[in-house]
C-alpha positions in Angstrom: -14.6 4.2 2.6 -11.5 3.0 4.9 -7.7 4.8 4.9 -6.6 1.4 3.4 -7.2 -0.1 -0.2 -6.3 -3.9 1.3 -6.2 -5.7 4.6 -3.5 -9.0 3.8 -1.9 -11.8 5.7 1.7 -10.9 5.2 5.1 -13.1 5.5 8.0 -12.0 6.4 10.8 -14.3 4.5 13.7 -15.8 6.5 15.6 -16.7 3.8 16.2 -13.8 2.1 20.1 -12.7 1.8 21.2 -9.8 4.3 17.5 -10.1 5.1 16.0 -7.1 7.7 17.2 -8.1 11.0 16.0 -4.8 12.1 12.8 -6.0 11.5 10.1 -3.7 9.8 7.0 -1.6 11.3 4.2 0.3 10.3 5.4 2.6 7.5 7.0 0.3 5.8 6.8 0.7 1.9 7.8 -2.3 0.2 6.3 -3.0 -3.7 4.4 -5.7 -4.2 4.1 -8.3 -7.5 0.1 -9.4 -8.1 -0.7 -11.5 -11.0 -2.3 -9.9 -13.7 -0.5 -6.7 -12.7 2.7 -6.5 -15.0 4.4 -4.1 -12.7 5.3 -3.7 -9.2 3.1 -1.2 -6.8 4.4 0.8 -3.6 2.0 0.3 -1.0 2.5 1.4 2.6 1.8 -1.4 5.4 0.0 -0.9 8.8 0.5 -3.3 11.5 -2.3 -3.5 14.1 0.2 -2.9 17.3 2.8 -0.5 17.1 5.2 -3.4 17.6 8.4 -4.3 15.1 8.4 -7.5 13.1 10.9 -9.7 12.5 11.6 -12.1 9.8 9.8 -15.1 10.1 6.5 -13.7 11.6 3.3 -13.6 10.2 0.9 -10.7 10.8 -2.3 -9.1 9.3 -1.3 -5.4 7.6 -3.8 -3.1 6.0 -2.0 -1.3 2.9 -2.5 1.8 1.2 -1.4 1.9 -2.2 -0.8 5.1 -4.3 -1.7 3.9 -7.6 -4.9 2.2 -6.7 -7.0 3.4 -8.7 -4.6 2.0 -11.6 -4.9 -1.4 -10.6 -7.3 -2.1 -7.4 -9.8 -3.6 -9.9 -8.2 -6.4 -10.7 -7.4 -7.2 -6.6 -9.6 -9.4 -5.0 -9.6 -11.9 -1.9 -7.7 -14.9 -1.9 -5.0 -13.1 -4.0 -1.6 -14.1 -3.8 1.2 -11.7 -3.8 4.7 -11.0 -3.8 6.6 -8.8 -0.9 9.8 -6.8 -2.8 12.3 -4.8 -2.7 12.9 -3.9 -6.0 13.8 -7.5 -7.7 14.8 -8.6 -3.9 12.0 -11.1 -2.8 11.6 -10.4 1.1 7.7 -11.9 1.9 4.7 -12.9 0.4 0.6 -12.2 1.7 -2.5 -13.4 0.8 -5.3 -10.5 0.4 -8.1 -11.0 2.9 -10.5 -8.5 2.1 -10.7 -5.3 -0.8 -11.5 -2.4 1.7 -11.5 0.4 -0.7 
């Protein structure tokens, strides 16, 4: 069993408002919107280098959510998800494999 429930192509948007010039790293703790899920889920993101990323980039995260074992059966590859902050869209990935 790996330290990660997912390993996702993630987005970061460049049109969200005030979006996160600071850019983001590993750590980060957005929620995330699946369908079929009717809430959002915290999940922690872990980016292969130790490098920050900046709106507009696209990179492969693994993410570790809390409540897995709530909803991880309904998660498969291929899924399409949302990237929030709260109701404030900021990205979107695409689940490339379940690793949990």
């Amino acid at each position: 069993m790996s330290d990660h429930h997912i390993t996702a192509l993630v987005t970061l948007s460049t049109d969200v408002p005030q979006p996160k010039n600071g850019g983001v790293r590993s750590g980060y703790a957005p929620h995330h919107k699946f369908d079929g899920v009717e809430y959002l889920v915290s999940g922690f993101h872990s980016y292969v280098d130790s490098e920050i990323h900046y709106p507009g980039e696209t990179v492969m995260a693994e993410i570790t959510f809390p409540s897995w074992a709530f909803f991880g059966g309904q998660i498969k590859p291929g899924d399409i998800f949302e990237i929030r902050e709260m109701s404030r869209l900021v990205g979107s990935g695409i689940v490339q494999s379940v690793d949990a």
